[in-house]
VMD Tcl script that builds the backbone (N, CA, C; Angstrom):
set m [mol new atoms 255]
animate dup $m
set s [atomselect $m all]
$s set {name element resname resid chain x y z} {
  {N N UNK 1 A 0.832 -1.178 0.000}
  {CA C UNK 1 A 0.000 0.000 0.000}
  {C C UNK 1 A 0.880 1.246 0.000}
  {N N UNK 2 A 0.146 2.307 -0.627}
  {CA C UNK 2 A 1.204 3.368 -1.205}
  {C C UNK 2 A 0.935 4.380 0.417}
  {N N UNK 3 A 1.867 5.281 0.611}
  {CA C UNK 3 A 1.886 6.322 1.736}
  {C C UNK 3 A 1.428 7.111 1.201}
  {N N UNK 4 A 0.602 7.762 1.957}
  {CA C UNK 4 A -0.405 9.352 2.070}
  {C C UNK 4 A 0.043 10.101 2.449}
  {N N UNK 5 A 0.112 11.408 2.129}
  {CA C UNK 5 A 0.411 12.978 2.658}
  {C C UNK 5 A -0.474 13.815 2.157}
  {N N UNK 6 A -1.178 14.246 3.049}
  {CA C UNK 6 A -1.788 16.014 2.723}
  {C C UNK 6 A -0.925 16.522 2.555}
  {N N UNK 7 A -0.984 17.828 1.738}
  {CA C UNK 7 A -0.545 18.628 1.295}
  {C C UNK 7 A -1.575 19.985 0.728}
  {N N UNK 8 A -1.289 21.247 0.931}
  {CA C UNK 8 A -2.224 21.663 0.793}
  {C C UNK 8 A -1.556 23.116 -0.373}
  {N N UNK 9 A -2.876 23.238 -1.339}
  {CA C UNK 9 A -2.279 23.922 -2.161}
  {C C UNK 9 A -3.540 25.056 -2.350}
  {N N UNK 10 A -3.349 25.968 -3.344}
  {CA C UNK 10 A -4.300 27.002 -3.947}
  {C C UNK 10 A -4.272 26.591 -5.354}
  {N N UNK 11 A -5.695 26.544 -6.121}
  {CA C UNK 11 A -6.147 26.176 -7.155}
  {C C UNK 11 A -6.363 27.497 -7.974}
  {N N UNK 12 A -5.497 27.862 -9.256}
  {CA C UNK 12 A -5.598 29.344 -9.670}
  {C C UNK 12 A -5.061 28.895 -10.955}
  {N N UNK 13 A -6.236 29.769 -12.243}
  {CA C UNK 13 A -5.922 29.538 -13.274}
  {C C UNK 13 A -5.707 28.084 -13.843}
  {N N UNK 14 A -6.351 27.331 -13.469}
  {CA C UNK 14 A -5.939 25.524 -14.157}
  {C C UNK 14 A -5.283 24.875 -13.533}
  {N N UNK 15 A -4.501 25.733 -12.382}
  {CA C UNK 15 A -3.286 24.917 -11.989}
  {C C UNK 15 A -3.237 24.949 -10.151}
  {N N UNK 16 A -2.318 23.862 -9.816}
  {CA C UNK 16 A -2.418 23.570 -8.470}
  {C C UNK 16 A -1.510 24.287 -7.573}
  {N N UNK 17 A -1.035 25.142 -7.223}
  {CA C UNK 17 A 0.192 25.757 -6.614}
  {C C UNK 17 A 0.354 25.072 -5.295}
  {N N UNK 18 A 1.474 24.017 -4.632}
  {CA C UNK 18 A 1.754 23.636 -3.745}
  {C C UNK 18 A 1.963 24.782 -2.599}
  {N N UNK 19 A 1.677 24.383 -1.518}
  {CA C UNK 19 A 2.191 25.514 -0.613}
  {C C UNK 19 A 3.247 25.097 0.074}
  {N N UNK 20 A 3.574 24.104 0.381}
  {CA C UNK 20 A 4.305 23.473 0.957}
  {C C UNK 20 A 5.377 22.978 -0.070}
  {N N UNK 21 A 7.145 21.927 0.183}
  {CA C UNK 21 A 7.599 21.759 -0.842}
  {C C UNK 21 A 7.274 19.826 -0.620}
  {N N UNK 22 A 7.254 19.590 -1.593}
  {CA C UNK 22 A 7.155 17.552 -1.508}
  {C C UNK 22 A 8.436 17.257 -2.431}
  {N N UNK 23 A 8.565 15.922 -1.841}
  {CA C UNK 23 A 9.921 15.231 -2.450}
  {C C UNK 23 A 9.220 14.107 -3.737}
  {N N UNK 24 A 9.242 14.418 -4.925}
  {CA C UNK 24 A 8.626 13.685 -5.555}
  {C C UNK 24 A 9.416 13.416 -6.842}
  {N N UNK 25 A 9.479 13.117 -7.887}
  {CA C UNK 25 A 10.586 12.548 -9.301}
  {C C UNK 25 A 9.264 13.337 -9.813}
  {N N UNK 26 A 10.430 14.140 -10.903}
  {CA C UNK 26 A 9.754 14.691 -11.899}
  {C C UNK 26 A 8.417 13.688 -12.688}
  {N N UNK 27 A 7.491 14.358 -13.327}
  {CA C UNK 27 A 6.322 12.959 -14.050}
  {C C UNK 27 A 5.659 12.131 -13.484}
  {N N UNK 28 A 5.687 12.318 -11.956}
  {CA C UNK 28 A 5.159 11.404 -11.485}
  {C C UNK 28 A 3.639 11.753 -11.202}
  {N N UNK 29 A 3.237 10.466 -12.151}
  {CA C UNK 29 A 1.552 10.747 -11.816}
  {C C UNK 29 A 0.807 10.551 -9.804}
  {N N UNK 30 A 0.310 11.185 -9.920}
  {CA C UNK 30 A -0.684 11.429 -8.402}
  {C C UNK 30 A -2.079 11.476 -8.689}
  {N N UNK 31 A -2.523 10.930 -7.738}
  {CA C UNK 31 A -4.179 10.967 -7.752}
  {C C UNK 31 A -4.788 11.687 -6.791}
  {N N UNK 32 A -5.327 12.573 -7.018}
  {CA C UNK 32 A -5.906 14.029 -5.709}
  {C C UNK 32 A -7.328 13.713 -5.434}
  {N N UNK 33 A -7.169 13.867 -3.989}
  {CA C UNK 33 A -9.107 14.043 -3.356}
  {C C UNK 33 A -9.343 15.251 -3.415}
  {N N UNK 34 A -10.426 15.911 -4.016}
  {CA C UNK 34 A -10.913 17.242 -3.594}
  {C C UNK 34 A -12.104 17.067 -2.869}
  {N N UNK 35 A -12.119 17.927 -1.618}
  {CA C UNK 35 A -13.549 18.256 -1.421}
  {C C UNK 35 A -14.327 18.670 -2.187}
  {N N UNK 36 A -15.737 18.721 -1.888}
  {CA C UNK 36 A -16.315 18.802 -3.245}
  {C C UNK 36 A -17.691 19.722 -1.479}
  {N N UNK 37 A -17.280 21.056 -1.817}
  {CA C UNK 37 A -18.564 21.693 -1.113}
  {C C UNK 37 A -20.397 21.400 -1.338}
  {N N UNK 38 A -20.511 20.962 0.196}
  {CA C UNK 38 A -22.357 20.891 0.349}
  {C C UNK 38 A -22.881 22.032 -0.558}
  {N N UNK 39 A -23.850 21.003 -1.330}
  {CA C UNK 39 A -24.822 21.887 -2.393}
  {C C UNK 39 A -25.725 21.890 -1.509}
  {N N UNK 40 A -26.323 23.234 -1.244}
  {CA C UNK 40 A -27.734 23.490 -0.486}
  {C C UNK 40 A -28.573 24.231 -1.580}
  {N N UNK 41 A -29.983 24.360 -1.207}
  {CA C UNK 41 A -30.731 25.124 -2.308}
  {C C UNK 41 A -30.617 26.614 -2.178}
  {N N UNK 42 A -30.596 27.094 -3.557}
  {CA C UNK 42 A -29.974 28.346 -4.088}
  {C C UNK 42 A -30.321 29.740 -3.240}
  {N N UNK 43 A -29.414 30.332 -2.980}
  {CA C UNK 43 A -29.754 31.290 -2.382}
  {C C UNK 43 A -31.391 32.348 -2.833}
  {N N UNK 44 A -32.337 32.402 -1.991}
  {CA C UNK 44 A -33.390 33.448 -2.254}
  {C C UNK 44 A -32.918 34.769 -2.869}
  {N N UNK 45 A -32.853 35.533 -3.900}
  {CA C UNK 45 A -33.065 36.385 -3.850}
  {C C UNK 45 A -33.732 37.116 -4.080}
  {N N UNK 46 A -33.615 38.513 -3.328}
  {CA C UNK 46 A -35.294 39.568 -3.490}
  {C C UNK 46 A -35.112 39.988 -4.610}
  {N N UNK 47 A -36.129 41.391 -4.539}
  {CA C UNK 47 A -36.115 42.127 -5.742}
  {C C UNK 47 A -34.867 43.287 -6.432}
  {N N UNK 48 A -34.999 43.690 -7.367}
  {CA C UNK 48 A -34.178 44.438 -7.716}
  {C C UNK 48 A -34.093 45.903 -7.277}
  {N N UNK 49 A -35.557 45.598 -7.243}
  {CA C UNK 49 A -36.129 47.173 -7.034}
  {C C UNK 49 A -37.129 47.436 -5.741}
  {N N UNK 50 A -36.845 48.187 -4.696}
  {CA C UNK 50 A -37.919 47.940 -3.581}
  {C C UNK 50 A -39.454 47.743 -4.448}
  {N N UNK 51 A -40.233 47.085 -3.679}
  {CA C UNK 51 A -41.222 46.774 -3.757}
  {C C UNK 51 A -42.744 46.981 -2.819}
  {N N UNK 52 A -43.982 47.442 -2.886}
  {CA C UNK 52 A -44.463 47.025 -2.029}
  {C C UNK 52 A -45.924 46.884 -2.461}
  {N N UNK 53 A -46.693 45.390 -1.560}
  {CA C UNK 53 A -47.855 45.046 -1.746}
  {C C UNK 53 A -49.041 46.000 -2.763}
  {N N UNK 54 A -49.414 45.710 -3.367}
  {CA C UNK 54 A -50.942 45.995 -4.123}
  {C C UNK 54 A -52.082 44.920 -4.292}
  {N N UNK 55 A -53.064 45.789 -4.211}
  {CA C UNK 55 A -54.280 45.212 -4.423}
  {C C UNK 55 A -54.242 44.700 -5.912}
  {N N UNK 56 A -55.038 43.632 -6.860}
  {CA C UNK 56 A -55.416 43.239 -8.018}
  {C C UNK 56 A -55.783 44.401 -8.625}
  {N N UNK 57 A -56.917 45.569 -8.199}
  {CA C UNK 57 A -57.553 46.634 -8.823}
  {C C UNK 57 A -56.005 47.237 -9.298}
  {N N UNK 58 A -55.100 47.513 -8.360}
  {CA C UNK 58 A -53.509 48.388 -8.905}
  {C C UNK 58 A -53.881 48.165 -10.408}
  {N N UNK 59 A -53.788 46.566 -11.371}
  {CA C UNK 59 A -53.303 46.840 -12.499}
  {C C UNK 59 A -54.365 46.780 -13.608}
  {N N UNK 60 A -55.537 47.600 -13.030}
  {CA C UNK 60 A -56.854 48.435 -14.034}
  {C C UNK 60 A -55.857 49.665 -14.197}
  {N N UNK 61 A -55.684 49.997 -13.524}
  {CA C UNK 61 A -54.495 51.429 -13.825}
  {C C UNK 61 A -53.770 51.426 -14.597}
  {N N UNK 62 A -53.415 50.642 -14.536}
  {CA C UNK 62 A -51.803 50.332 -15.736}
  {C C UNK 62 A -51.828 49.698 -16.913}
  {N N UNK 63 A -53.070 49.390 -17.079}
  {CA C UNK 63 A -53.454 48.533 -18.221}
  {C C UNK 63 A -53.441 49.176 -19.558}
  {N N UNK 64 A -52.710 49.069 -20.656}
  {CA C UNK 64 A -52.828 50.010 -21.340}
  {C C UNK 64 A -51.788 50.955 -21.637}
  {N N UNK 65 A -50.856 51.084 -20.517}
  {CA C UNK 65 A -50.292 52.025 -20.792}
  {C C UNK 65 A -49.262 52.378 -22.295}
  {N N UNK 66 A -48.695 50.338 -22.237}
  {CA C UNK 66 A -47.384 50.252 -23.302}
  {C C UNK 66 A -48.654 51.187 -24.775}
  {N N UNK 67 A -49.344 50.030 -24.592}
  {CA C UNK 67 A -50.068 50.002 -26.055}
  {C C UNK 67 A -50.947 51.312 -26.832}
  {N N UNK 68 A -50.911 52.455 -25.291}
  {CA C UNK 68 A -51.300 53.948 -25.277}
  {C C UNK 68 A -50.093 54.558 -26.282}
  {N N UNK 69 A -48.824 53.993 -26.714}
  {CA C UNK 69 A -47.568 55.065 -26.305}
  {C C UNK 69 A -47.313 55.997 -25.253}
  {N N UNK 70 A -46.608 56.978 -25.893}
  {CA C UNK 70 A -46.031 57.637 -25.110}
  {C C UNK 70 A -45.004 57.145 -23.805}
  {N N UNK 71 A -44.107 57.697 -22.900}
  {CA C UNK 71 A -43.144 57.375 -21.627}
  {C C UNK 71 A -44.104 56.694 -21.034}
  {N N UNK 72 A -43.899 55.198 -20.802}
  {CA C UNK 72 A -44.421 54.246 -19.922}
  {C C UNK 72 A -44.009 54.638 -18.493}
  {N N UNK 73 A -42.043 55.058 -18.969}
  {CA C UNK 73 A -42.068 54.750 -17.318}
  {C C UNK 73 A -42.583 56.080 -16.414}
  {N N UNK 74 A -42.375 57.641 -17.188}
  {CA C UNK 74 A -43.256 58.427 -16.608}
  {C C UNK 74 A -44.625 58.281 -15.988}
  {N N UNK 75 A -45.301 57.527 -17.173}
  {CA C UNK 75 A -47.047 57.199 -16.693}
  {C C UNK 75 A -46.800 56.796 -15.729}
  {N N UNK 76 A -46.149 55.618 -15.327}
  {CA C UNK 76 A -46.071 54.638 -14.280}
  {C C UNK 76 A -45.981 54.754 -13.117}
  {N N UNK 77 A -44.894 55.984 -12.709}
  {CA C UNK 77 A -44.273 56.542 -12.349}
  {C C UNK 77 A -45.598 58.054 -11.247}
  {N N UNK 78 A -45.956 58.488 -12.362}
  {CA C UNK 78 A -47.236 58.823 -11.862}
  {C C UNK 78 A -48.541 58.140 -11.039}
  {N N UNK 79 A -48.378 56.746 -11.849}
  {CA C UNK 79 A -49.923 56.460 -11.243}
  {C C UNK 79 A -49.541 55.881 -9.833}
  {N N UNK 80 A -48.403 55.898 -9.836}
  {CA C UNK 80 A -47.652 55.181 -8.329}
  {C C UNK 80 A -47.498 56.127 -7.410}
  {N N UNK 81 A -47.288 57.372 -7.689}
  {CA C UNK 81 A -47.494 58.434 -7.010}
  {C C UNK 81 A -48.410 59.039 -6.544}
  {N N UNK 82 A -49.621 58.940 -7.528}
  {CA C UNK 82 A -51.210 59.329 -7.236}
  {C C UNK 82 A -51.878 57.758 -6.070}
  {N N UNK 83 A -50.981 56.484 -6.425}
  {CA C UNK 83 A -51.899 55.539 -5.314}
  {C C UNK 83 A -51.363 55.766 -4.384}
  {N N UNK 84 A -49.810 56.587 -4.084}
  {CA C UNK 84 A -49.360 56.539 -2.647}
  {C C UNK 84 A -49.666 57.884 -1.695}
  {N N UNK 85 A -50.339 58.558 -2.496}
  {CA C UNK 85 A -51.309 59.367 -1.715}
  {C C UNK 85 A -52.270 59.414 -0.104}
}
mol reanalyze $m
mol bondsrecalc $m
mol representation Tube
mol addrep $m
């Protein structure tokens, strides 16, 4: 049975940088364990843009606006201002 040593290195660009020095013959093949980090489920993330609750009626308001022309995000912008009244 072959002898074991940790050894611990930094993984950068493709390649393994030893940190430590080992006594080894040039070519010599090695077989490496990597940890392999716990997959947990994906981090939540919020919105981009604060947000806050509306009623269903909110988008009778807005309905219309793209297909009106004119600055959507002005309109929008307005009618969000007139509900936070």
């Amino acid at each position: 049975m072959l002898q074991q040593k940790m050894v611990r290195a930094i993984y950068h660009d493709g390649a393994l940088q030893l940190l430590e020095p080992v006594d080894l013959p040039n070519g010599m093949e090695l077989q490496i364990l990597l940890p392999v980090p716990e997959t947990g489920p994906p981090a939540v993330q919020g919105p981009h843009f604060p947000t806050r609750p509306q009623p269903p009626e909110t988008l009778c308001q807005v309905r219309g606006l793209l297909a009106a022309g004119g600055d959507a995000l002005l309109d929008s912008e307005a009618l969000y201002d007139a509900c936070s009244d």
